[in-house]
N, C-alpha and C positions, 0 to 999 in steps of 0.2 A: 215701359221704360224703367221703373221701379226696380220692377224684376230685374231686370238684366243687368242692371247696377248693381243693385245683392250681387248677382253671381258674380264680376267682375270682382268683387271686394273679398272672396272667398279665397284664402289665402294658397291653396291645394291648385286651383284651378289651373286646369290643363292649358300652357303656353298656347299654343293654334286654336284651341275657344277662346280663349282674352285676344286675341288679334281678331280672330273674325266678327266678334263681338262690337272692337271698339268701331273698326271699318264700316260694318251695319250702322253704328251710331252715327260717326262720318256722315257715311253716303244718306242716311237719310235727314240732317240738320242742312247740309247741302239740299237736295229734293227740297224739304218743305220749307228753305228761308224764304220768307216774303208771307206764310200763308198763314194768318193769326190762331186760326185754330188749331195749328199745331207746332206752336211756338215753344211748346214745354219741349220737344225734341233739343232744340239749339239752346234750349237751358241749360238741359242735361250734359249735351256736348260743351258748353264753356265749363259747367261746374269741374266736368271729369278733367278737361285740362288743368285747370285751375289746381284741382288735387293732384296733378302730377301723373294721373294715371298714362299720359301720352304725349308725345312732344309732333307736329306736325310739320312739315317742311311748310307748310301755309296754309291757312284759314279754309276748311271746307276744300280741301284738295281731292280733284276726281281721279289722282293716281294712285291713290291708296297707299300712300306712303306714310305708316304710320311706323313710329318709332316707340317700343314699350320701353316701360322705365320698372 
């Protein structure tokens, strides 16, 4: 997850890797909510929104509706 936050934060990075990226992050904070051990996922996903990196139409949306900023 580390990783792939780096790359998001790379300011070069190609528009369709930053969406498919943040969507992976999405869909999988959605998948593992509930499961403790891997609960650093849905951290990750509040922190990125928090930084702005994405606006959601709603919390953990399996439309993949994401909105970059």
């Amino acid at each position: 997850m580390d990783n792939l936050v780096s790359i998001l934060k790379m300011p070069a990075l190609n528009h369709d890797v930053k969406n498919k990226i943040l969507r992976y992050v999405q869909d999988w904070a959605s998948a593992f909510e509930g499961k403790p051990g891997l609960s650093y996922v849905g951290e990750v996903y509040k922190t990125l929104q928090r930084e702005g990196q994405y606006h959601l139409h709603s919390s953990y949306s399996s439309s993949h509706e994401v909105r970059l900023r």
